[in-house]
Steps between C-alpha positions, in 0.01 A plus 500: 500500500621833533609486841726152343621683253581825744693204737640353184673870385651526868675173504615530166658849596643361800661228289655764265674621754631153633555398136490722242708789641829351555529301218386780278741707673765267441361406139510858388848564682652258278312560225355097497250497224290296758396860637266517203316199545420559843377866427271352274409182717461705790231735315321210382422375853399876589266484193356157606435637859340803376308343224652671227448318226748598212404507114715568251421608151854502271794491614795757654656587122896535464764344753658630765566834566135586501397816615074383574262762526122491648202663643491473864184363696617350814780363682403167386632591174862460632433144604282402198773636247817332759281163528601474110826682411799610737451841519639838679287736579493891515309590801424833696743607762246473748457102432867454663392556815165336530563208756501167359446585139770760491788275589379248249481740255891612569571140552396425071720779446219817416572787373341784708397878364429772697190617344458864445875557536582590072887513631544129603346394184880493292651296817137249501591456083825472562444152742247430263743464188765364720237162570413507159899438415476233725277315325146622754140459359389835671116625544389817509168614611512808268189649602681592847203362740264260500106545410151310458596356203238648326695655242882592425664847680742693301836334470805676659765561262828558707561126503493458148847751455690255618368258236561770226806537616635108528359472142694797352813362651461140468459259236328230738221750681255320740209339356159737637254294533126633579266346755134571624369360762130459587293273792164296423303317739692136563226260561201671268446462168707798252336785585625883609819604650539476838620773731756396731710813453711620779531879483383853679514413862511179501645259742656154465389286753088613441557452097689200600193360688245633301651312159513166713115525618417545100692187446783652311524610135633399150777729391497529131851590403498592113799530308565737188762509229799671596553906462848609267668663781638709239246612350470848629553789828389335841130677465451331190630225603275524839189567267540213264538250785248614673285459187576160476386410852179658416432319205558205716301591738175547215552147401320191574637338800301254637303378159292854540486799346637736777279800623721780379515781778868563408548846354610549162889473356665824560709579179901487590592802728744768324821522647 
């Protein structure tokens, strides 16, 4: 089955690049609001390949702009969230040029970051608020790498000025939504979270292979009420949303009281 679903993957890639590339190219050249549904349908057949099997608990609050932000586990977090909402992504400078995955990334129209690099960050929030004002639904990993899953890594506030800032200025600020994101076993009963995190050293093609011999995953995808962009400096701001995902995260997902390894709510950071 694995070795199907490894054969399945290929093809499909090689049709995205028969298919799915020019007309997205020329979808999102003339701005065609058929570009978003075949993001989304295009993830979905990833996510069927893979066996990611997506769960949703709520709903993405607000309308458009949104400005989403999550806890990172794996790379099949961008394809669970996109298999349900249009999306754009900010992504790692490094992810750009990553064969394959890099040009469909720039293709959907990602934002890239040069991490570690504190002087870029006013031109990355500057293409950031400029989607936003074009009506985007923009996620944000704000943790600024991916983990285990296990528990929830201090959010990265730098983002977040740029949502101060919109909301000090204008009347209609993007809606911030707050996600967590978690994997269970697909074809058990409820039971622990499951770690097909992506992080360290990792490469794609081994984590790729290794989440297809398990038989693939359910993505739990939990959604919490929306954070007042307004409601204080980006750290704060940072802190409280980061909260939120936490509190997700302790929840019950799956009908079960979760086994809470996540570390407790840091109090809002002081400017």
């Amino acid at each position: 089955m694995p070795y199907l679903r490894a054969l399945a993957f290929v093809l499909a890639m090689t049709g995205a690049f028969v298919f799915f590339v020019p007309v997205q190219w020329l979808a999102r050249r003339r701005r065609w609001e058929l570009r978003h549904n075949i993001q989304t349908g295009f993830c979905r057949v990833m996510c069927a390949i893979i066996g990611i099997d997506v769960r949703e608990q709520g709903r993405l609050t607000g309308t458009s702009p949104r400005f989403v932000v999550a806890n990172h586990v794996s790379w099949t977090d961008i394809i669970a969230l996109a298999s349900r909402y249009p999306l754009v992504f900010l992504a790692k400078s490094e992810v750009s040029a990553w064969p394959v995955l890099g040009f469909l990334a720039r293709l959907q129209g990602t934002v890239f970051v040069e991490r570690g690099n504190r002087r870029a960050i006013p031109i990355v929030n500057a293409a950031l608020a400029e989607r936003l004002r074009q009506g985007d639904d923009i996620v944000v990993f704000a943790e600024g790498t991916s983990s285990d899953g296990a528990g929830v890594l201090k959010f990265n506030a730098s983002h977040f000025a740029m949502l101060t800032e919109l909301a000090a200025t204008n009347a209609a600020a993007p809606t911030l939504a707050p996600a967590a994101i978690l994997y269970t076993e697909r074809k058990s009963a409820p039971g622990g979270r499951l770690d097909v995190g992506w992080y360290g050293d990792m490469t794609f093609l081994p984590h790729l292979w290794s989440l297809m011999k398990r038989g693939g995953a359910k993505c739990h995808i939990l959604w919490g009420e929306a954070v007042d962009p307004g409601s204080g400096d980006r750290k704060a701001l940072a802190a409280a949303t980061e909260a939120r995902v936490r509190e997700l995260l302790a929840t019950d997902v799956a009908g079960r009281e979760s086994e809470s390894n996540i570390a407790p709510t840091r109090a809002p950071a002081a400017r």
